[in-house]
ZAMARGU-4260 file (C-alpha; in steps of 0.2 Angstrom, whole numbers, plus 5000, padded with zeros to 4 digits):
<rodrens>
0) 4984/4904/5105 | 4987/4889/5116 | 4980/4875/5108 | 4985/4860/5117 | 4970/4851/5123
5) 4962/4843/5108 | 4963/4827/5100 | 4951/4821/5086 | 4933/4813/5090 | 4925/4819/5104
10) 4937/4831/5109 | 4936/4844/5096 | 4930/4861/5091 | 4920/4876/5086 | 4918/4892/5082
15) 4910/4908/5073 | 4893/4916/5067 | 4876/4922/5068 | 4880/4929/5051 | 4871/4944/5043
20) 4877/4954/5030 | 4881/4974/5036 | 4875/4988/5024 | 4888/4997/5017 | 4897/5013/5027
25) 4893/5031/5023 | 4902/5042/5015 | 4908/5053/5029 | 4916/5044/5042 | 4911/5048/5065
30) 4928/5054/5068 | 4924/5056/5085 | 4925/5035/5087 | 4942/5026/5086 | 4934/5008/5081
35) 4930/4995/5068 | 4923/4999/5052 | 4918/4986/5038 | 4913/4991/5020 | 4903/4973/5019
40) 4906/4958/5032 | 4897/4948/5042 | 4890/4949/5060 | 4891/4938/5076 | 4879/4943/5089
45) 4890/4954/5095 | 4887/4974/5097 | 4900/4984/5090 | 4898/5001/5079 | 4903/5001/5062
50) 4911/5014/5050 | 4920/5021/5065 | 4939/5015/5060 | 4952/5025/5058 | 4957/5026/5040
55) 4974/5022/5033 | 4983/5024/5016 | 4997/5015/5008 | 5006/5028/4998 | 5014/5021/4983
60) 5032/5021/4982 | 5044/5023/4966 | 5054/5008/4970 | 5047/4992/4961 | 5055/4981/4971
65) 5045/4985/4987 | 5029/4981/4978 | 5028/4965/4987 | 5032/4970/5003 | 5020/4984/5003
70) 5006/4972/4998 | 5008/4959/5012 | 5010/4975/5025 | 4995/4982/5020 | 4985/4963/5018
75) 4993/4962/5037 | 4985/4980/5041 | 4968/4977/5034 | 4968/4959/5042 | 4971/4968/5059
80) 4953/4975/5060 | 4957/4992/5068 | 4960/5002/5050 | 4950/5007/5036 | 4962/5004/5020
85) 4957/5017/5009 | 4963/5014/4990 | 4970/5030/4980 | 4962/5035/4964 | 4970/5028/4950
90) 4985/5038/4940 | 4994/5054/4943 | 4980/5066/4944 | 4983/5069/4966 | 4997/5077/4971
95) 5007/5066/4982 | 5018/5081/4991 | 5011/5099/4998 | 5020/5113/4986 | 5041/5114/4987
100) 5045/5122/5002 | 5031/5122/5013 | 5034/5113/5027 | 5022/5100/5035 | 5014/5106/5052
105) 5021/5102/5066 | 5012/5087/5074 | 5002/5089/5091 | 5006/5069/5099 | 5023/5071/5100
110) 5033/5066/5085 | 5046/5073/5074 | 5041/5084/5059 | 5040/5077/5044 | 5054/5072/5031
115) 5060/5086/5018 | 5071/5075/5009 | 5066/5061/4995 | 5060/5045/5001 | 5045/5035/4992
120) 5029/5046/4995 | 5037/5057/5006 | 5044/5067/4995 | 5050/5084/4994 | 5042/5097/5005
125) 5033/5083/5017 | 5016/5074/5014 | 5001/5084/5006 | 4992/5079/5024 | 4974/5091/5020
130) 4974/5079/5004 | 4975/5064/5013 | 4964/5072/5027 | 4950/5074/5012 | 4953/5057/5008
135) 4947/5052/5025 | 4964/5043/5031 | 4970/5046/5049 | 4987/5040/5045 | 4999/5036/5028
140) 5012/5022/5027 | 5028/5025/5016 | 5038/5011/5013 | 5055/5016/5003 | 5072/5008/5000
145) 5086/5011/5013 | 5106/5008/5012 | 5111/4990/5017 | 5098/4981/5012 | 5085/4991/5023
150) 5066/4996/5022 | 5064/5013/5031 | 5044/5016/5033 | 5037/5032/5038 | 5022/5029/5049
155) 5011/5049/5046 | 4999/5056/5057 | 4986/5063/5044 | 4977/5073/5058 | 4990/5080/5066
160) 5000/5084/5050 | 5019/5076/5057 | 5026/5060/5056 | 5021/5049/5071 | 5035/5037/5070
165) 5051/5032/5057 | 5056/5013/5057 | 5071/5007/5050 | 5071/4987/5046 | 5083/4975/5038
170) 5074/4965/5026 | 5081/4946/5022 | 5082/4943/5001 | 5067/4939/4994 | 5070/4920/4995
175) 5076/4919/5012 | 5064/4909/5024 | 5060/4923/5034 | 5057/4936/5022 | 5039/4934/5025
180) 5041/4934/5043 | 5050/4950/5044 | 5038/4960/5033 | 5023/4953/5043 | 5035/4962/5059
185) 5034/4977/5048 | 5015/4978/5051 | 5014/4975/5067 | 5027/4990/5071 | 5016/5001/5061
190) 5001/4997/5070 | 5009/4997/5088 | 5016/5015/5082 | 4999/5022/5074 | 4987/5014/5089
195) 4999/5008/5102 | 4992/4989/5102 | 5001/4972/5098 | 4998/4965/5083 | 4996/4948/5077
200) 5006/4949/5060 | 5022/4940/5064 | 5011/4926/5069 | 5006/4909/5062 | 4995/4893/5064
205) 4998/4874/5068 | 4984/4864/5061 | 4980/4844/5056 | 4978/4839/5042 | 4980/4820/5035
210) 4987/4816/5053 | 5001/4826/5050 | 5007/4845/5059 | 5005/4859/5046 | 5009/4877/5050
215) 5004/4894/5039 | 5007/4909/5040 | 4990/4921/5048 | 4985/4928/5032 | 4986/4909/5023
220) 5003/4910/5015 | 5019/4897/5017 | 5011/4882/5021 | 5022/4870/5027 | 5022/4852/5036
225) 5031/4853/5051 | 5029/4837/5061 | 5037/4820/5055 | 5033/4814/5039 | 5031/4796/5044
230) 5023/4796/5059 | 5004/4803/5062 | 5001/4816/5072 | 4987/4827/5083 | 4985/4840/5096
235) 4997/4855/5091 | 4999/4867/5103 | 5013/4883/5106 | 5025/4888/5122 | 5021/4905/5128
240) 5039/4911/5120 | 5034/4905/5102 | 5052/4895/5099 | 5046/4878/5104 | 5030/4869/5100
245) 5021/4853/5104 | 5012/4839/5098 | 5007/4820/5100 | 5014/4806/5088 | 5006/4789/5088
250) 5023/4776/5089 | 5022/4758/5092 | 5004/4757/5097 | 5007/4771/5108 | 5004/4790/5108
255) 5020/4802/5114 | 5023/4820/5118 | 5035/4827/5103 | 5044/4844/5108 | 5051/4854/5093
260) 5060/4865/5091 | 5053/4880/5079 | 5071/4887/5071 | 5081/4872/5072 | 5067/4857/5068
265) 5075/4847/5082 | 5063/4836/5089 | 5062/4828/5105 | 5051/4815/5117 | 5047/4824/5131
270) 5050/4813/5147 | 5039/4800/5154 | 5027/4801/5139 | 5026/4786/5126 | 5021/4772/5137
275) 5004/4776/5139 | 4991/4785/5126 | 4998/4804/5129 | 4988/4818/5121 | 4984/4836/5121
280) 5000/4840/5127 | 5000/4861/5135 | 5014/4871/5140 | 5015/4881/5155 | 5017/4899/5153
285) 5034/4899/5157 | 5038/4884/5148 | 5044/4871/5160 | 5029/4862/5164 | 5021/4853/5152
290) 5004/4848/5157 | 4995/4832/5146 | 4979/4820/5146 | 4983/4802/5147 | 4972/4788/5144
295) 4976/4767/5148 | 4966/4754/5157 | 4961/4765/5173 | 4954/4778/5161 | 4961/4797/5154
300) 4967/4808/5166 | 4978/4825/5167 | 4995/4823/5173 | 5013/4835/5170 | 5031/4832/5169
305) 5043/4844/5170 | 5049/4846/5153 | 5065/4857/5159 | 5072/4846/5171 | 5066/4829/5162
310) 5058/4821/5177 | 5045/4824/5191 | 5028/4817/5183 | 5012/4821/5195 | 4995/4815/5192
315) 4982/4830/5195 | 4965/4820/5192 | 4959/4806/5197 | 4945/4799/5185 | 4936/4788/5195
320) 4927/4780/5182 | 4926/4800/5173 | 4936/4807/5159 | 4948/4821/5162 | 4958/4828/5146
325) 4962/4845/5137 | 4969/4854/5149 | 4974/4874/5144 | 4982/4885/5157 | 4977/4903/5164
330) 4990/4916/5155 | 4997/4917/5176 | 5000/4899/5176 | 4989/4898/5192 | 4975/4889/5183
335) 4969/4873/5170 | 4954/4873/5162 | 4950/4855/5156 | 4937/4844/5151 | 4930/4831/5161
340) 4915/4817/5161 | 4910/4817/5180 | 4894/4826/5179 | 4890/4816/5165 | 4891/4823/5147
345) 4910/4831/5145 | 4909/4850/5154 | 4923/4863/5156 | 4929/4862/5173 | 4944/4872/5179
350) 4957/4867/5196 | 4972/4875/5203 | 4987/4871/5193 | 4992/4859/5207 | 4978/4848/5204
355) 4968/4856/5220 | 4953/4864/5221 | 4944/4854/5206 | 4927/4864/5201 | 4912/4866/5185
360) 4919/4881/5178 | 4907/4884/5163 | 4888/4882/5169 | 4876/4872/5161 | 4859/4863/5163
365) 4860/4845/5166 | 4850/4834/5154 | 4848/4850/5142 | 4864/4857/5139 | 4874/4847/5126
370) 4891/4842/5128 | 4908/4853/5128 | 4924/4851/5123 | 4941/4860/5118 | 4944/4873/5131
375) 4957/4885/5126 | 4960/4902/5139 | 4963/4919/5130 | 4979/4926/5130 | 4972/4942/5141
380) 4965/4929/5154 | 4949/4935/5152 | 4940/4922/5143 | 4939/4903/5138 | 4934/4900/5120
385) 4926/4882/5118 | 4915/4873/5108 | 4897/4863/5115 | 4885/4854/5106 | 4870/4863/5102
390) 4854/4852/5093 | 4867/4839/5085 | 4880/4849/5080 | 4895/4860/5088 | 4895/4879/5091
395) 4908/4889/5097 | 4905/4897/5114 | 4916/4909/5127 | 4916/4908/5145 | 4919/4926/5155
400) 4933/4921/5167 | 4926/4934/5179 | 4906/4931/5179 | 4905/4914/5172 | 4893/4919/5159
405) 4892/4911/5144 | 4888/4916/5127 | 4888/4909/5110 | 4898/4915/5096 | 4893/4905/5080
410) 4875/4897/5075 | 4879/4893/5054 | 4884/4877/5051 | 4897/4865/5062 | 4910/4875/5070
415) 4922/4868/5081 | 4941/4873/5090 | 4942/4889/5091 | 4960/4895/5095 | 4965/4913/5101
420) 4976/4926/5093 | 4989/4933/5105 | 4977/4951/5103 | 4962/4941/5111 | 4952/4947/5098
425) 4953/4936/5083 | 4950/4917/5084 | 4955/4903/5071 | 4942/4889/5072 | 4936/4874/5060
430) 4921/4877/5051 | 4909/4868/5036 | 4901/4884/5032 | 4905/4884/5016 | 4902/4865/5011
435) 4916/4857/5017 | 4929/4858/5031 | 4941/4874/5034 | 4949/4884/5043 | 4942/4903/5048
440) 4948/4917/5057 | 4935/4929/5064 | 4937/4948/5074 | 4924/4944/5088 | 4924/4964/5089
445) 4916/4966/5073 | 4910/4950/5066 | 4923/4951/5049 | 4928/4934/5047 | 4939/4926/5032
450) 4943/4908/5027 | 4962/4907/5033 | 4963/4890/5020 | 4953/4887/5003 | 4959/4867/5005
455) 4949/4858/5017 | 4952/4842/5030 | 4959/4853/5043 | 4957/4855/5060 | 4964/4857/5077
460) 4972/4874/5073 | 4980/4883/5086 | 4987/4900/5084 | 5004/4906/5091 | 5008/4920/5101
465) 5020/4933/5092 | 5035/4926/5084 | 5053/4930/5090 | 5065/4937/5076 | 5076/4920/5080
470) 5062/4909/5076 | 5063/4903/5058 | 5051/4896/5050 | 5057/4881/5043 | 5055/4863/5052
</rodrens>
């Protein structure tokens, strides 16, 4: 999610893959497990157990104009990983409702009964739930048209035969810039009310691509550029809130920390930056730090400036004829992972936040184990994704915070920056897997992964957390 520490060249990525196609799932589902099934996908190298997610149905609706919204909501859903969609048989042979005036069972986790009265799906007499049960879906979204301009969705617990949770949400016009955003909110609500975990909808990514800022929305929509137009650009990277994020500009032979914000455009140079070659700007979790590698005649070092205040620089490495660049900062703001040259070959080492404390953080053998670059920390704080040279190219690679075991993800092709999602689960990287150079997104819980661009010559993505409602999308 935090993806400032990277600058092209040496500093630069990896990311997914032992692939190996899955045989597809059975026809009766484990309902005794509550994780991640895959009709056909791909595998990592990781354990997990297939054919075990709970299943979920979009019921149709009878309002047209909802069509779209239910169609991004339920891409969102299926790009979560935690659901199997299932697909209803085609025409009007199933009958939606149980018969008119039977009552729905009352549900057993604590939510209200379900509606009586008309509304999409739901309709009268309450969802048929031993249909849906037959159907193998453990829950059943309905999406219908509320007053004022409103979406009310009805999130049902199939099992339990009661509606787990009603949602009312405004929804901008269609053309609004934030439509988009607000139905991705729709998913996330749905998923938090059906498994009680965040979810990464409302999210989007920051990437490079002809030295200019780009941003997307997770599941590849909206494109925009972001940074300025007439000035080139590297090293992305998000605050902690989602409303600011940050990059470096090259401007009169130098390299500076641009600030921006994310709903009004405004951009700004954050202080002391611009006289040197500043790059792979960080924030601080709680946004008034801003930690940053500079490089000039003494070498590249990691220094932060106080972005709030405008002043206050401190130095927190000295090279001593080493590198030290990249920084990425513990979710508690108590550490920075960065990358340095002093043992030789760049290795991820990790300090106090103060500078103190400087130690390897991510073993290796010396004269065997190739090069490594692009820390970024997990949002949980449990992990640090990074990528390492392997045999001449670069594979993506996670660090346990805890044990300081290290274990690689990808093995097909180059794969490089790998950026977290704010669930720790999923990782946007750059990859040339498939010919030439895109960006993925992979679940390292059960090995799916998806390009997130068909267009390639991008790189240094970097993931946000979730979006605040006040953040627009446009630069």
């Amino acid at each position: 999610m935090k993806a400032g520490r990277r600058v092209g060249g040496w500093a630069g990525s990896m990311v997914m893959a032992v692939l190996v196609l899955l045989p597809g799932c059975p026809a009766t589902r484990l309902a005794a497990q509550d994780t991640s099934v895959i009709d056909r996908g791909v595998r990592i190298g990781i354990i997990y157990r297939p054919c075990v997610r709970p299943g979920l149905v979009m019921l149709p609706g009878r309002s047209a104009s909802l069509d779209s919204v239910r169609a991004i909501v339920a891409r969102d859903l299926d790009y979560s990983d935690r659901f199997e969609l299932i697909t209803l048989p085609a025409g009007d042979s199933i009958r939606l409702s149980t018969a008119a005036g039977s009552p729905p069972r009352p549900t057993t986790r604590g939510a209200a009964p379900a509606p009586t009265g008309t509304g999409g799906a739901a309709a009268i007499g309450g969802l048929n739930y031993p249909l849906y049960q037959a159907l193998g879906a453990d829950f059943a979204v309905a999406i219908a048209p509320a007053p004022a301009e409103s979406a009310a969705v009805t999130v049902h617990d199939v099992a339990a035969g009661g509606v787990r949770r009603e949602l009312r949400v405004r929804l901008p016009a269609l053309k609004d810039p934030g439509f988009r955003l607000a139905v991705h909110r729709i998913a996330d609500r749905i998923l938090e009310a059906a498994l009680g975990v965040g979810g990464i909808a409302a999210t989007r990514v920051l990437f490079v691509r002809d030295r200019k800022v780009y941003s997307v929305d997770q599941d590849g929509a909206d494109l925009q550029l972001v940074s300025a137009s007439d000035h080139d650009a590297l090293s992305p990277t998000w605050s902690e809130d989602g409303r600011r994020f940050a990059y470096m500009e090259f401007w009169q032979g130098h390299g500076r920390v641009m600030v921006q914000d994310v709903a009004t455009g405004k951009r700004s140079v954050a202080a002391t930056t611009g006289q040197a070659l500043d790059f792979t700007p960080a924030f601080s979790p709680d946004g008034k730090t801003l930690a940053f590698s500079r490089a000039n005649d003494e070498g590249t070092d990691i220094y932060t400036v106080n972005i709030k205040d405008s002043c206050c620089l401190q130095r927190l490495t000295v090279g001593r004829f080493s590198d030290n660049l990249s920084p990425t900062y513990s979710p508690d703001g108590q550490r920075i992972a960065f990358v340095s040259t002093r043992s030789g070959l760049p290795q991820i080492y990790v300090m106090a936040a103060d500078g103190t404390d400087q130690q390897l953080f991510a073993p290796f053998d010396y004269g065997v184990t190739g090069a490594s670059y692009a820390p970024e920390w997990s949002p949980d704080g449990q992990s640090v994704a990074f990528h390492r040279d392997v045999g001449g190219t670069y594979q993506v690679f996670v660090l346990d915070v805890r044990t300081r075991a290290v274990r690689q993800l990808t093995s097909v092709g180059r794969n490089e920056d790998a950026t977290w999602a704010p669930d720790s689960r999923h990782m946007a990287f750059v990859s040339d897997r498939a010919a030439y150079r895109q960006l993925w997104i992979v679940d390292v819980e059960t090995g799916r992964i998806r390009p997130l661009l068909s267009q390639g010559g991008a790189r240094l993505p970097a993931w946000s957390p979730r979006l605040p409602e006040t953040a627009a999308s446009n630069p």
